[in-house]
C-alpha positions in Angstrom: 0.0 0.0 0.0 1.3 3.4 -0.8 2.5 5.4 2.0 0.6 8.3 1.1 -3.0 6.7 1.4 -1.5 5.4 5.0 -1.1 8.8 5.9 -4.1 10.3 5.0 -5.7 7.3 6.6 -4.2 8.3 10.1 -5.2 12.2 9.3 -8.8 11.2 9.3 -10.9 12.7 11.9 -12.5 10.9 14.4 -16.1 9.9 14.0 -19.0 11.9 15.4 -20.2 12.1 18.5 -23.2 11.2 17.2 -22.0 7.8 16.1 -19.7 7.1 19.1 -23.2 7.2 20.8 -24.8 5.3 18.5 -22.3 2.5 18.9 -22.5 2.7 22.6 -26.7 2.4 22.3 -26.4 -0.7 19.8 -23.8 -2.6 22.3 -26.0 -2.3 25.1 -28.0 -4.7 25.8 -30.6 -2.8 27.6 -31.1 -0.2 25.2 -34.4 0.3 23.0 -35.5 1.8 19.7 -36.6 4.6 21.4 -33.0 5.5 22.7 -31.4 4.7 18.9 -34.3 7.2 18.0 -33.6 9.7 20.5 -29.7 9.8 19.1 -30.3 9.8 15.4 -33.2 12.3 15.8 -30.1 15.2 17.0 -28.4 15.1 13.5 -30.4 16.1 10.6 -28.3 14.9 8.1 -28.8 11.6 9.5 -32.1 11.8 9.4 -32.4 13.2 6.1 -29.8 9.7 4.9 -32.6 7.6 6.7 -35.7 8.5 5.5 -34.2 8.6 1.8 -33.3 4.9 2.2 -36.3 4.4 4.0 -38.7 5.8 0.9 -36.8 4.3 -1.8 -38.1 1.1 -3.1 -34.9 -1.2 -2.5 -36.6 -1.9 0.8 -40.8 -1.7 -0.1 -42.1 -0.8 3.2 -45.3 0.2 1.3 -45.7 3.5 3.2 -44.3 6.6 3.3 -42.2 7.0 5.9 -42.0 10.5 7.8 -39.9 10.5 10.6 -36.7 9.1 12.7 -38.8 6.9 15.2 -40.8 4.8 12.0 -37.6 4.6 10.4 -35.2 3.1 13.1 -38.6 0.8 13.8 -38.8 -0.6 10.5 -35.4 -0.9 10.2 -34.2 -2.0 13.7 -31.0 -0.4 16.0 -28.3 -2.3 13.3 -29.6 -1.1 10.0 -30.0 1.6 11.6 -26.7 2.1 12.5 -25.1 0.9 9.4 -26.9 3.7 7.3 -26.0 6.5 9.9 -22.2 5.3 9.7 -22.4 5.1 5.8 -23.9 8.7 5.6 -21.1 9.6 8.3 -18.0 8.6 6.5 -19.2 9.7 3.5 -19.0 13.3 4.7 -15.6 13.3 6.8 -14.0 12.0 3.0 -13.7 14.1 0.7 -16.4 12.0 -2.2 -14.7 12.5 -5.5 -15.1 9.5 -7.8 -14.7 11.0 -10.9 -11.7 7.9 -11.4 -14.6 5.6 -11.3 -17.0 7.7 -13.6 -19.4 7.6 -11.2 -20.7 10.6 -9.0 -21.0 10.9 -5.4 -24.8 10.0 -5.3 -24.4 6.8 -7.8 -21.5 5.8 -5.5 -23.8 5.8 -2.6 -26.5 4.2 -4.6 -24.0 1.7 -5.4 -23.9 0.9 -1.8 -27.3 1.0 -0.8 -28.0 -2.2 -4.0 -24.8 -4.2 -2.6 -26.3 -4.3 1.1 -30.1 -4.6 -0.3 -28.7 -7.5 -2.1 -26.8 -8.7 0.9 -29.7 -8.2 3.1 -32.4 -10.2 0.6 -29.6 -13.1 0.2 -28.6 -13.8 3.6 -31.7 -13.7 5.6 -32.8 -16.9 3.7 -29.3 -17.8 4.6 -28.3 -16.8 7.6 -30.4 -14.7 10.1 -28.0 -14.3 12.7 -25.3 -13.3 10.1 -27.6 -11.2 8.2 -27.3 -7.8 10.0 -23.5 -8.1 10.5 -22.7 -8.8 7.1 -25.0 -5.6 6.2 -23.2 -3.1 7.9 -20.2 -4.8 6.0 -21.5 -4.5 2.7 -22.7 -0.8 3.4 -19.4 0.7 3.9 -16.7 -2.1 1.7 -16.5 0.1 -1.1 -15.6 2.7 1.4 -11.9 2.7 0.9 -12.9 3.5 -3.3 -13.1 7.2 -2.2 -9.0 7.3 -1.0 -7.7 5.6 -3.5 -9.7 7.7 -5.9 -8.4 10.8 -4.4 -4.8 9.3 -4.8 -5.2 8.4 -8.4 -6.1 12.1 -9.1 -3.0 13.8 -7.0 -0.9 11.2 -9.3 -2.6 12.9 -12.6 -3.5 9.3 -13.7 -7.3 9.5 -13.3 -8.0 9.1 -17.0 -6.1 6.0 -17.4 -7.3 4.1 -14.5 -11.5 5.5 -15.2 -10.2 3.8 -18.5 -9.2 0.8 -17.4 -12.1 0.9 -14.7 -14.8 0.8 -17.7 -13.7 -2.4 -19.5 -12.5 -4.6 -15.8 -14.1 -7.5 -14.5 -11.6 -7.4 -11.3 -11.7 -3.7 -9.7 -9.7 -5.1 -7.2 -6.6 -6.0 -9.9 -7.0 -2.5 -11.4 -6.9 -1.0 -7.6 -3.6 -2.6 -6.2 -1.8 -2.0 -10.1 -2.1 1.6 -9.3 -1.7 2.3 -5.7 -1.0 -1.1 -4.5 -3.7 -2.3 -2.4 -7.3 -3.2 -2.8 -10.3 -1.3 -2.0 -10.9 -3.9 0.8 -7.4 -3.6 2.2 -7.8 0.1 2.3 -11.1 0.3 3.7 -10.2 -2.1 6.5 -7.2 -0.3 7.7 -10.3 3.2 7.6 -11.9 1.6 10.3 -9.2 0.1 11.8 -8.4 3.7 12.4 -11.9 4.5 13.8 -11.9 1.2 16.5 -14.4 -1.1 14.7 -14.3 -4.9 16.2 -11.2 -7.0 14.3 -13.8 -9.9 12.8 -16.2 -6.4 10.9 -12.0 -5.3 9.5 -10.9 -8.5 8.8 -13.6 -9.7 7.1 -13.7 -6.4 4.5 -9.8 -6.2 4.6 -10.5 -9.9 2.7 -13.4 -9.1 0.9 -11.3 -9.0 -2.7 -9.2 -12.2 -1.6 -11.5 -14.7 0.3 -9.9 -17.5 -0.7 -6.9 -16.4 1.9 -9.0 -15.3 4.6 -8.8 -16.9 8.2 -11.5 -19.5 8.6 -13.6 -17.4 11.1 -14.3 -15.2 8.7 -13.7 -17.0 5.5 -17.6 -17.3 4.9 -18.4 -13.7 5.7 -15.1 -12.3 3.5 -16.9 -14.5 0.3 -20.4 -13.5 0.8 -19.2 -9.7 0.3 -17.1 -11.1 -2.1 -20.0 -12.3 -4.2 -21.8 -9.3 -3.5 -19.6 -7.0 -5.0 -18.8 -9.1 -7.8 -22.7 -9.2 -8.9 -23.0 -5.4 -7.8 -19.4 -3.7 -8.9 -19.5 0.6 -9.2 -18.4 0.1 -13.0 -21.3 -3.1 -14.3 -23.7 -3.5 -11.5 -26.4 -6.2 -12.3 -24.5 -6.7 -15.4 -24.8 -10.0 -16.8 -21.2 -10.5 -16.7 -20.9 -9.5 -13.2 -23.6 -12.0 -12.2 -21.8 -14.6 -13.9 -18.8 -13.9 -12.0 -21.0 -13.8 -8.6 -22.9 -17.0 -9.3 -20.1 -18.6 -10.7 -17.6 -17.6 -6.7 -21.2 -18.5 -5.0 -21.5 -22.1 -6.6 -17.7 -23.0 -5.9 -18.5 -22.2 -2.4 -20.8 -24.3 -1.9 -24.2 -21.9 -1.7 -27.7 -22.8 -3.2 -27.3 -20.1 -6.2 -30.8 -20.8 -6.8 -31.5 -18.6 -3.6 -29.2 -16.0 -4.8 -30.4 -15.6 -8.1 -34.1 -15.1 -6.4 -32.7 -12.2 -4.6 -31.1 -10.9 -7.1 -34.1 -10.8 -9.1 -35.6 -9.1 -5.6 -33.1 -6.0 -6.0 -33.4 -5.5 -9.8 -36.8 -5.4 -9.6 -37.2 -3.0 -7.0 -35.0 -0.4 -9.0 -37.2 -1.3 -12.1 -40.3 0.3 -10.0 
């Protein structure tokens, strides 16, 4: 990894106060939806993140939903929790994907599919796994928005959006140009912020599975897959849900489940 994205990985600021007490509500055990509420309900921009995500039809709630209390109800303290992070981050960096030919808002849309996907997939998988592997999902692609500001300070933004367009492996085009992954950088973002080592280990193995520890070896592939079927450059491309059927099979998951939720999620953003 270059040394420069290491630096401006230990420049970030730390995290809201807002989120540190967010965290703190969704590790206590004795804490309610009204206290998540109570938290989220003091930042409007987190509000404003919520209710978008809420309303949008990646989630069909079949109501419009007007406020923080119905949202964090519907959606529970750790969705919750994942979107006001996501929305979080997303304003301490400074969100220039112009490398990826993508804007800001399609980033974050990009985002909001992958965990949609990942939420659909793995409740008819997993339950218990569901919710962790959503926060995951949310915020992989995070580390995308450093290494995109290091390809422009380098002047080489138009060759790697080029080479971008045409890959089937972001991850090879990220580590040829500033020697890491987006997964490797984005674990060692919140390593910097004090997330729990299984959430950074299993993104920091996201692009590379196959070499993961096995505690983590099944979450590291389902983001894996997720991103594969759901990349910034051909998401829901048939190519890319090739390649994610095709990593989901060889792991030993029913794809026919998969390809029901992927149907789920295209359909939604059809409506």
């Amino acid at each position: 990894m270059k040394s420069s994205i290491i630096e401006s990985i230990k420049a970030l600021p730390p995290l809201s106060t807002t989120i540190v007490e967010i965290n703190r509500i969704f590790a206590d055990d004795n804490s309610t939806i009204k206290d998540m509420a109570n938290i989220v309900e003091k930042d409007p921009m987190i509000i404003a993140n919520l209710l978008k995500i809420a309303n949008s039809p990646l989630y069909g709630f079949g109501r419009e939903i007007k406020n923080a209390a119905q949202a964090v109800s519907l959606f529970g303290m750790g969705m919750t929790r994942s979107i006001a992070i996501g929305n979080s981050v997303r304003k301490l960096l400074n969100v220039d994907m112009q490398p990826y030919r993508v804007t800001s808002e399609q980033f974050a849309h990009i985002s909001a599919l992958q965990s949609a996907l990942m939420l659909n997939w793995y409740n008819k998988v997993s339950r218990a796994k569901a919710e962790k592997l959503y926060l995951a999902s949310f915020l992989q692609e995070t580390g995308k928005i450093l290494i995109a500001s290091e390809v422009i300070q380098d002047d080489e933004a138009v060759s790697f959006a080029s080479e971008v367009e045409t890959s089937n492996n972001l991850a090879a085009v990220e580590k040829s140009y500033v020697g890491s992954t987006c997964g490797e950088v984005t674990a060692l973002v919140f390593e910097h912020w004090g997330f729990d080592n299984d959430f950074i280990e299993m993104i920091r193995y996201s692009d590379t599975p196959s070499s993961a520890p096995n505690s983590i070896k099944e979450y590291a592939t389902a983001l894996n897959i997720v991103k594969r079927i759901v990349p910034i450059n051909k998401p829901f491309a048939e190519v890319s849900i090739n390649f994610g059927l095709k990593i989901a099979q060889d792991a030993g998951y029913d794809i026919n489940i998969l390809e029901d939720s992927i149907d789920a999620v295209m359909d939604s953003i059809k409506v």
